[in-house]
MMTF fields as JSON, N, C-alpha, C and O atoms, coordinates in Angstrom:
{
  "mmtfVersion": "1.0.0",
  "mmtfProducer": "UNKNOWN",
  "numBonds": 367,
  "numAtoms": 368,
  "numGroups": 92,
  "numChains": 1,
  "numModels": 1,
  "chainsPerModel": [1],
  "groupsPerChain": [92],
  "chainIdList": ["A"],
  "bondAtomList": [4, 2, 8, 6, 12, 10, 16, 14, 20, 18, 24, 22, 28, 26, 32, 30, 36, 34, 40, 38, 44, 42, 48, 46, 52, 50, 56, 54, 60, 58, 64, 62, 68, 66, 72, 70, 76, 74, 80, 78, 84, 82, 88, 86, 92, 90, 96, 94, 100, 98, 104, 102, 108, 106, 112, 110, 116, 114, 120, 118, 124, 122, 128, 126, 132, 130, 136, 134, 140, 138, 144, 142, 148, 146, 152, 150, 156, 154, 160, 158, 164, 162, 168, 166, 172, 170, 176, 174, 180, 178, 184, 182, 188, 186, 192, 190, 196, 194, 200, 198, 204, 202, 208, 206, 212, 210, 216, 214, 220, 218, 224, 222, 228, 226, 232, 230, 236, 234, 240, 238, 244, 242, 248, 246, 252, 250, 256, 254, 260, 258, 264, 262, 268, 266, 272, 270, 276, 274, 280, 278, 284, 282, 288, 286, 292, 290, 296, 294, 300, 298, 304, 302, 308, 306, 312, 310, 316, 314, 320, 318, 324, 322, 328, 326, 332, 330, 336, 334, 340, 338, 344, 342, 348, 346, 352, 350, 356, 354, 360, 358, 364, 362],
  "bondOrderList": [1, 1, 1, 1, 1, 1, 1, 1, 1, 1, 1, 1, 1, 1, 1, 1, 1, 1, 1, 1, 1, 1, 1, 1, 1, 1, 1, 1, 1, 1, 1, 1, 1, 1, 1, 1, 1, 1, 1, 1, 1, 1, 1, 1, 1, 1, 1, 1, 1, 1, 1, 1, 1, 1, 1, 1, 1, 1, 1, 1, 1, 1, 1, 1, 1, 1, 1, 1, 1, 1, 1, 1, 1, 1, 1, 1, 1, 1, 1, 1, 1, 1, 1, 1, 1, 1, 1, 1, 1, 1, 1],
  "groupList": [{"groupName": "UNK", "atomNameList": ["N", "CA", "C", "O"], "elementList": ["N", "C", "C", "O"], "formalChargeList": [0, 0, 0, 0], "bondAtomList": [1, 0, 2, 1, 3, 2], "bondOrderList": [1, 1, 2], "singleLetterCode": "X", "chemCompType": "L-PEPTIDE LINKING"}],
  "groupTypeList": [0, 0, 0, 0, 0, 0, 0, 0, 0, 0, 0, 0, 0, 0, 0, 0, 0, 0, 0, 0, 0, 0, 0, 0, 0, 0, 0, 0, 0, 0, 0, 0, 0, 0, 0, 0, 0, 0, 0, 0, 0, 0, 0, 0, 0, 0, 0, 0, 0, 0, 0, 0, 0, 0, 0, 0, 0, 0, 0, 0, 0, 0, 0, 0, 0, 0, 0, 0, 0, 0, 0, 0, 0, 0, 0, 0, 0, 0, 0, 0, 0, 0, 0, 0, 0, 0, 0, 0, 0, 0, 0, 0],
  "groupIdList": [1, 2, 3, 4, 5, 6, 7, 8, 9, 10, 11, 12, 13, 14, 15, 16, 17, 18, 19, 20, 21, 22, 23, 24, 25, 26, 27, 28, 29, 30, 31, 32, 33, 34, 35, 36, 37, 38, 39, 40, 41, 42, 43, 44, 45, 46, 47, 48, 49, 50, 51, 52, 53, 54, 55, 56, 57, 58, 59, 60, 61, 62, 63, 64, 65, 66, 67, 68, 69, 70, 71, 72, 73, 74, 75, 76, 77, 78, 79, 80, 81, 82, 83, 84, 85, 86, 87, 88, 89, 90, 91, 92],
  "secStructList": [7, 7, 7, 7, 7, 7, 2, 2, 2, 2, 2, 2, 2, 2, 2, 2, 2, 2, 2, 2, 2, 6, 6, 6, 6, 7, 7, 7, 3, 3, 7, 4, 4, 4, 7, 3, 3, 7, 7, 2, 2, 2, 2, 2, 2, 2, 2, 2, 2, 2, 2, 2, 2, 2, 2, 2, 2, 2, 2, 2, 2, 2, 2, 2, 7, 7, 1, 2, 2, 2, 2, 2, 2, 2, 2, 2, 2, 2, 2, 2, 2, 2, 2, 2, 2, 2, 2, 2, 2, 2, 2, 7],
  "xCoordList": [0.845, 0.0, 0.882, 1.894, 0.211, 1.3, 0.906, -0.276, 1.792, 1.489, 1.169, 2.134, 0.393, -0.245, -0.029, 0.456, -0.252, -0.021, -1.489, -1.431, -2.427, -3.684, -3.758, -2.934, -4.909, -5.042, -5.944, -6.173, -6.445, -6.861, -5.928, -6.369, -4.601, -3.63, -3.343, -3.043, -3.366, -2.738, -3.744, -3.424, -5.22, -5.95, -5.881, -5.979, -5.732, -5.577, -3.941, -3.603, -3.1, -2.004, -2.431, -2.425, -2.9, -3.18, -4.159, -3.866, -5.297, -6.058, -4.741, -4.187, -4.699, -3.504, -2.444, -2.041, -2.161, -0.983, -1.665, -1.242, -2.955, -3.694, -4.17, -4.437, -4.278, -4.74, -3.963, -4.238, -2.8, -1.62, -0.736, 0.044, -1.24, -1.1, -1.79, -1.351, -3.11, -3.968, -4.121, -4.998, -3.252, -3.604, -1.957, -1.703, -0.746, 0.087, 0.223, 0.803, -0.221, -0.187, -1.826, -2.04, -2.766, -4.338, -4.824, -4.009, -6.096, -7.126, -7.748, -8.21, -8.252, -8.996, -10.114, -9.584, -11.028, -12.309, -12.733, -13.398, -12.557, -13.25, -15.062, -15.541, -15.629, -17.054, -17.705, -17.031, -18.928, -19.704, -18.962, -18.58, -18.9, -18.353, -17.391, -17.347, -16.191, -14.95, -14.764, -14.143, -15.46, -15.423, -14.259, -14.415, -13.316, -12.433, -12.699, -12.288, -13.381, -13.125, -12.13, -11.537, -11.85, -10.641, -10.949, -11.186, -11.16, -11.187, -10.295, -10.605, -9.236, -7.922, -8.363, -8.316, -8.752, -9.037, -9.854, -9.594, -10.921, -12.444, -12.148, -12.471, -11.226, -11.087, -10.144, -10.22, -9.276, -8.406, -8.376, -7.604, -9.855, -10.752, -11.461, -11.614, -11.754, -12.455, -12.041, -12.522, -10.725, -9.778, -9.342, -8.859, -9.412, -8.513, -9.936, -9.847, -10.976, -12.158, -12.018, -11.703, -12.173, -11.973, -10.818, -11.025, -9.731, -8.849, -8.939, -8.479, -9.552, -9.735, -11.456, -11.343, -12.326, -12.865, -12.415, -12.949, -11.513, -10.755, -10.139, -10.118, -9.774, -8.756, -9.667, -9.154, -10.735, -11.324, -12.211, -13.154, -12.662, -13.155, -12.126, -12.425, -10.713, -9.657, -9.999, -10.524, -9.591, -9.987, -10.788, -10.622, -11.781, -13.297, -13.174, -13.618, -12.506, -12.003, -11.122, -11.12, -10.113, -9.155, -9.716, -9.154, -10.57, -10.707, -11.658, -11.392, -12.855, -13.493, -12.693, -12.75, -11.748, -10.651, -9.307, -8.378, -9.401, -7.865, -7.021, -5.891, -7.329, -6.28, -5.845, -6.723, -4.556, -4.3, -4.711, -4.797, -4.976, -5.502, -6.603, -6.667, -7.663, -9.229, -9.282, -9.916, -8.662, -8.482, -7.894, -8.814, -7.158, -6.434, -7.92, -8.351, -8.681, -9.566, -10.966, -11.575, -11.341, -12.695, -12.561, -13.466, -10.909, -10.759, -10.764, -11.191, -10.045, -9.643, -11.13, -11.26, -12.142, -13.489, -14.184, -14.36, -14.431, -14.795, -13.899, -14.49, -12.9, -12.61, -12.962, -12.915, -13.365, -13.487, -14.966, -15.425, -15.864, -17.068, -17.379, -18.332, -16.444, -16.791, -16.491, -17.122, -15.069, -14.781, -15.879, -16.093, -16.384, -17.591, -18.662, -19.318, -19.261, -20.337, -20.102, -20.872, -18.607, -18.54, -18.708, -19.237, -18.201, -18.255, -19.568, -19.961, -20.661, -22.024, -22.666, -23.081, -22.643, -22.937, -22.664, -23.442, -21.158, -20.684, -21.216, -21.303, -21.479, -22.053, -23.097, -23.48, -23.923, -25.832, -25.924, -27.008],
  "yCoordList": [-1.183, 0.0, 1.235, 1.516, 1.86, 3.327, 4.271, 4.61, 4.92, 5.858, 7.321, 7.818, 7.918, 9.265, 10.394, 10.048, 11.531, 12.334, 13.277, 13.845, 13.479, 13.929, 15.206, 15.281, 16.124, 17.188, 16.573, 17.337, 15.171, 14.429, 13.881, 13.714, 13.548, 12.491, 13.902, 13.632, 15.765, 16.886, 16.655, 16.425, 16.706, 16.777, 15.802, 16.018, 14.523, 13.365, 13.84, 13.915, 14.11, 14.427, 15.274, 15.002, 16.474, 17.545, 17.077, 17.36, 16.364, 15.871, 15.103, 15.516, 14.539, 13.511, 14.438, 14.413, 15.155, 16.479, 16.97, 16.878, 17.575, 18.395, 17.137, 17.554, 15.65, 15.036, 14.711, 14.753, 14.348, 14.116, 15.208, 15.069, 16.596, 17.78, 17.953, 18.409, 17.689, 17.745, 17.052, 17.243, 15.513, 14.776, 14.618, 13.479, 15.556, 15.528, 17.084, 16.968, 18.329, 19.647, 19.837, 20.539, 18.987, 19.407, 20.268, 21.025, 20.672, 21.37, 21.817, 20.956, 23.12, 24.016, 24.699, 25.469, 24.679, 25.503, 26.377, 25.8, 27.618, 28.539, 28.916, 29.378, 28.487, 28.494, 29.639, 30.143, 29.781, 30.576, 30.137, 29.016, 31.705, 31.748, 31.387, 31.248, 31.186, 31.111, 30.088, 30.17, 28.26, 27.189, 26.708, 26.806, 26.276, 25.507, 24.041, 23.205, 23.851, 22.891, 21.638, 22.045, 20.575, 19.774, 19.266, 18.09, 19.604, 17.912, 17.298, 16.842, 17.504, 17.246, 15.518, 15.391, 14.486, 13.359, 13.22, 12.594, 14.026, 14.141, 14.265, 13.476, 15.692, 16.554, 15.672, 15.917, 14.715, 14.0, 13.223, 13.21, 12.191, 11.196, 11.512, 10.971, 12.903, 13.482, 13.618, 13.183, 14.536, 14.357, 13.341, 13.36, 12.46, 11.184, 10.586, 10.3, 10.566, 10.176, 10.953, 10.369, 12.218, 13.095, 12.734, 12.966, 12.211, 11.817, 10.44, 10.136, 9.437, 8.141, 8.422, 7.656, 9.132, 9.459, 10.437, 10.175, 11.475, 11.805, 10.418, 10.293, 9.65, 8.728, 7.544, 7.024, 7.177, 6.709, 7.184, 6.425, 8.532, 9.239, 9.076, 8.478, 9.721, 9.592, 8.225, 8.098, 7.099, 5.631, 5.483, 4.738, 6.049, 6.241, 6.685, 6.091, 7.961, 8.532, 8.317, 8.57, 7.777, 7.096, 5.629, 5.268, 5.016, 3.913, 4.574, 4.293, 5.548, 6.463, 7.021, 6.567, 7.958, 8.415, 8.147, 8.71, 6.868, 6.621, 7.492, 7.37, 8.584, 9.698, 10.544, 11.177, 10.814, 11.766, 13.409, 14.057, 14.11, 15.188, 15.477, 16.2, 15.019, 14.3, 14.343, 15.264, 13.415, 12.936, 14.553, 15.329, 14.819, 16.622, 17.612, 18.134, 17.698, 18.593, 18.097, 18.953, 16.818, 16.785, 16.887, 17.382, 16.192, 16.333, 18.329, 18.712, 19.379, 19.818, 20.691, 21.641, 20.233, 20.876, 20.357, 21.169, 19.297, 18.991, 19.685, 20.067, 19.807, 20.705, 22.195, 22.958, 22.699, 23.995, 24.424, 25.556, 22.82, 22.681, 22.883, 23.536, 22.23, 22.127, 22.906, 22.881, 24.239, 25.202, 26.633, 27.426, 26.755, 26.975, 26.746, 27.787, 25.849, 25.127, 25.753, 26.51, 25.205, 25.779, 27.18, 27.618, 27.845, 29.48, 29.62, 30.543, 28.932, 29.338, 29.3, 30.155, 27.962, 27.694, 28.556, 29.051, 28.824, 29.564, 31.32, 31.89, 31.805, 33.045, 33.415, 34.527, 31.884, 32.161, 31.939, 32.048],
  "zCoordList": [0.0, 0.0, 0.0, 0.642, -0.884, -0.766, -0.007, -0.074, 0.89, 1.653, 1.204, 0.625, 1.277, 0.855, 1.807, 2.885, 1.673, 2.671, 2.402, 1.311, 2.961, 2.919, 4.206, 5.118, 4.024, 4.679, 5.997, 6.934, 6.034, 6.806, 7.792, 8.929, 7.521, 8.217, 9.077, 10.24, 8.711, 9.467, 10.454, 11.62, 9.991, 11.457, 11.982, 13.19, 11.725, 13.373, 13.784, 14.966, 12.787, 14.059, 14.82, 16.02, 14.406, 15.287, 16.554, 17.715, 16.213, 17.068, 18.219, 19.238, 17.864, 18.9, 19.613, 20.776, 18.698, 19.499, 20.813, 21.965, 20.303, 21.229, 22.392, 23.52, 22.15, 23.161, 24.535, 25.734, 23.706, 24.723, 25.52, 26.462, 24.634, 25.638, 26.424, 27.479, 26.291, 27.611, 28.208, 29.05, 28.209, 29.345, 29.717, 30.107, 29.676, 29.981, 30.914, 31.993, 30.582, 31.331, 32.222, 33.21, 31.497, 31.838, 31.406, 30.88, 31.325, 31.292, 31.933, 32.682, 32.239, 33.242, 32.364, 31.563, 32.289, 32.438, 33.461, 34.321, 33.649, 34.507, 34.005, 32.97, 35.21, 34.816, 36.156, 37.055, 35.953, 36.92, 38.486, 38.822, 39.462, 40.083, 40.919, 42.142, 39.562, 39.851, 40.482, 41.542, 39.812, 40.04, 38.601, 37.384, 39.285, 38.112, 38.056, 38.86, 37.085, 36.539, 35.976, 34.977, 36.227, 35.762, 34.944, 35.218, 33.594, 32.827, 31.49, 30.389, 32.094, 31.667, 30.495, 29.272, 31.605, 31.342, 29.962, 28.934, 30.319, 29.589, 28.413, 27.525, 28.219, 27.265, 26.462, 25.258, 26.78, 26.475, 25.403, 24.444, 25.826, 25.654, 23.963, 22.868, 24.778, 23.404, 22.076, 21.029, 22.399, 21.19, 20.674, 19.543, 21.266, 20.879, 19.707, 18.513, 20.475, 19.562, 18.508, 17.472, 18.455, 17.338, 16.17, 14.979, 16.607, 15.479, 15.064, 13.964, 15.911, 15.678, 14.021, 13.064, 13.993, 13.766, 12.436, 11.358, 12.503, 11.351, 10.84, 9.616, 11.393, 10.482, 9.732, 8.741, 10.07, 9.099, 8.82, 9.042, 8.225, 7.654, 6.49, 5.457, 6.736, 5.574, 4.925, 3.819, 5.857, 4.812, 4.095, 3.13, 4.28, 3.402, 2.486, 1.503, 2.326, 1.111, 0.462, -0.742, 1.107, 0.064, -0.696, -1.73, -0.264, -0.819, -2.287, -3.456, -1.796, -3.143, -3.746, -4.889, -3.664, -4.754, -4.693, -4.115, -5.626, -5.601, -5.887, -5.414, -6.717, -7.023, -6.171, -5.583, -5.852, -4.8, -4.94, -3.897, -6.316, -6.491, -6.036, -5.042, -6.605, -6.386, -4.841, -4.326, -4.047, -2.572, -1.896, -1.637, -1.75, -1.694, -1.584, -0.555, -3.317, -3.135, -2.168, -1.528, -2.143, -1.69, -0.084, 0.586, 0.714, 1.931, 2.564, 3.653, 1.253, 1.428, 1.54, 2.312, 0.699, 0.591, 2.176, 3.084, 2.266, 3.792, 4.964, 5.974, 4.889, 6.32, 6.112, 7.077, 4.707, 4.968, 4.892, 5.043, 4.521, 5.34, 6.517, 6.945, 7.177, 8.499, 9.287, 10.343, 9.06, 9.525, 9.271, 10.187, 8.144, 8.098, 8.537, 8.532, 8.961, 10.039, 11.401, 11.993, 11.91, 13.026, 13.363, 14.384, 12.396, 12.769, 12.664, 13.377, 11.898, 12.284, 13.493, 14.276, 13.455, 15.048, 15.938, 16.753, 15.754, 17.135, 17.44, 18.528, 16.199, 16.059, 16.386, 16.749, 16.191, 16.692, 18.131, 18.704]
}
């Protein structure tokens, strides 16, 4: 199998970067009256799902476009789906 390099394989590293930073320094949430929150663990957990979840998302798509161009634009169109989505959400 040949190895590819996809805009998919950046977000599970990144996912994984960000997981093992937070379950190596932690996580704090400051919430209503100045209750800190820990959820170093939680938050951990999460990410890790999040890139397990990017990574076969990628498989999915690599098995539909064998071409690495093709594979490049449609991954490259879904994250800027979804970075779009989010900023909606987050605005309303």
């Amino acid at each position: 199998m040949k190895f590819r390099i996809t805009p998919l394989n950046f977000a599970t590293t990144f996912f994984l970067a960000i997981a093992v930073y937070i379950w190596v320094y932690g996580a704090q949430i400051t919430g209503a009256q100045y209750q800190q929150l820990h959820l170093g663990g939680i938050l951990g957990w999460i990410f890790l799902l999040f890139a397990f979840v990017v990574f076969v998302i990628d498989l999915m798509f690599r098995n539909f476009f064998p071409e690495t161009k093709k594979l490049w634009i449609i991954e490259t169109s879904l994250m800027v789906l979804i970075v779009i989505l989010f900023l909606i959400v987050k605005n309303k």
